[in-house]
Phi, psi and omega in degrees: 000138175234137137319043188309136184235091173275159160209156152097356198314343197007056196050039169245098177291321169317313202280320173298346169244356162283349229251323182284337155287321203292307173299342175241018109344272185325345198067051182052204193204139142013287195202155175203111177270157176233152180239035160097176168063077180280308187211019189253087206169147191263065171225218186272110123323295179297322162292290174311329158291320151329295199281332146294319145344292178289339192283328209020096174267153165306129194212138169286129169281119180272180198265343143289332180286354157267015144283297201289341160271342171209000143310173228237104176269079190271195152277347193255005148332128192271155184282012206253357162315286207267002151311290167289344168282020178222018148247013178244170189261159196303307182272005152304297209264012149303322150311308156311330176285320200262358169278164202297132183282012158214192173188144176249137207284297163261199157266113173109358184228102159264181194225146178194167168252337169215340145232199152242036187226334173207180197244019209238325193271201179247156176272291183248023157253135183233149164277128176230131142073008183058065214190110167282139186217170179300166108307141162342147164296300183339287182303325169304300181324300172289351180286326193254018195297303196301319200275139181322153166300336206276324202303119186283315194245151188228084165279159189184163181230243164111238147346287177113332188256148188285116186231139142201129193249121151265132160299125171288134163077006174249191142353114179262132196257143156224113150260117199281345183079179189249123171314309167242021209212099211249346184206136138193172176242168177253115172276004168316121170279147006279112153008119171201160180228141177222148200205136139298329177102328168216188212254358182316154129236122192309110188227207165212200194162117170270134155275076206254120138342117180313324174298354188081031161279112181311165253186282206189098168228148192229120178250152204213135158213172255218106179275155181200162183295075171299351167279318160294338172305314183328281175311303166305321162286330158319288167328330178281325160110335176288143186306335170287007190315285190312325166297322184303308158319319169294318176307305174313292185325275202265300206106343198285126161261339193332290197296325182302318205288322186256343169315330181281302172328311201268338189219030161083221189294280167355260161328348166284290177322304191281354161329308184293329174291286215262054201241337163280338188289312217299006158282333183311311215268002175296303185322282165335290185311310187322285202320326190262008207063011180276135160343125154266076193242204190281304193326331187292315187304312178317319200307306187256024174292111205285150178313318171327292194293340179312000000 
């Protein structure tokens, strides 16, 4: 049996149908599951859900698709929240509500987004230095305490990075990375950011034994027009846009990673504003050959973020 795994879409549909030609290329899958965090992103919300909708896949609830359905669309709302929630219709996101946090695919392969007791903590990740990193074994282990014994395979999203852990005498964990969202930061404490390194999008393929045994994973990423996803969060107009554009682009976070360190919130807001002037000396430094390092973001860095 083969497995196809999206996870992460976060309303970038460009990244979800290149990722869905990439796969009937390969010559399909079984089954194709998504893991959730669905539509929640200053990209089409309303198309990507239209296009899952039609897909109807086995799908998990990530802990934005139970923001975008029923937080309070407030300040403390994040904005790529409630941009999709006022692009979806009242029974889109109702839909989003009522999907399950875990689901079992086969037997023996659960699926959940980011634990399986909740949609929110990380499974096999720890923050270090404001920075996602592998986490203790120790610590996965007790994160998986609730799962049946039988369970061979573990899918999860989440994280945004591409993982796959065998548990000794457990689970083999695959995480697939994210289809559509390759960086973001949390200001959630403790503070963090997780990065890919490029703008690819991400899936995965699971392999099963007839006995249900694993087989073969496989993580495949994927170039699709990340510049236009770029535009379009521009275009939506949110402060997180222009970040969103570095991201899509590189994965680099370093100047966000240390403004938010030194001076907080405060300083993450103003990152966000000012994230597009501080490409220009990126640009500049490429062309001419100079090192693209923290010295470019310095040259133009408002006191705040310093």
């Amino acid at each position: 049996m083969r497995i196809a795994v999206l996870a992460d879409i976060h309303g970038n549909v460009r990244a979800l149908d290149a990722v869905l030609d990439d796969l009937e290329r390969r010559g399909g899958a079984d089954i194709t599951v998504d893991l959730g965090d669905c539509v929640s992103g200053p990209l089409w919300p309303r198309e990507t859900m239209g296009r899952l909708q039609a897909l109807n896949l086995p799908t998990v609830r990530g802990n934005h698709d139970r923001r975008v359905a029923q937080d309070p669309a407030d300040e403390t709302m994040w904005p790529s929240d409630r941009y999709a929630q006022e692009q979806l219709t009242a029974q889109q996101r109702e839909t989003l509500l009522s999907l399950p946090l875990t689901l079992e695919i086969v037997p023996g392969v659960i699926a959940f987004h980011a634990r399986p007791d909740h949609d929110e903590k990380y499974l096999a990740d720890a923050i270090v230095d404001g920075r996602l990193v592998r986490a203790p074994l120790a610590a996965i282990r007790r994160r998986l305490k609730s799962l049946d014994a039988a369970c061979r395979v573990v899918l999860c999203g989440h994280s945004h990075r591409s993982e796959l852990i065998a548990i000794p005498g457990g689970p083999i964990i695959f995480n697939p990375g994210s289809v559509g969202c390759p960086a973001y930061d949390d200001d959630t404490p403790p503070a963090h950011v997780s990065e890919q390194g490029s703008p690819h999008a991400r899936y995965g393929i699971v392999e099963l034994e007839e006995d249900g045994r694993p087989s073969r994973f496989e993580s495949i990423a994927v170039t699709y027009d990340h510049e236009a996803a770029a535009r379009q969060a521009e275009a939506v107009g949110m402060g997180a846009g222009a970040a969103y554009r570095i991201h899509e682009r590189s994965g680099l976070n370093e100047a966000h990673v240390e403004a938010r360190t030194k001076n907080g919130y405060a300083a993450r807001r103003e990152f966000l504003r000012m994230t597009w002037r501080r490409l220009v000396p990126y640009k500049a430094a490429s062309a001419a050959g100079r090192p693209m390092d923290m010295a470019c973001y310095n040259e133009n860095l408002s006191p705040t973020a310093r």
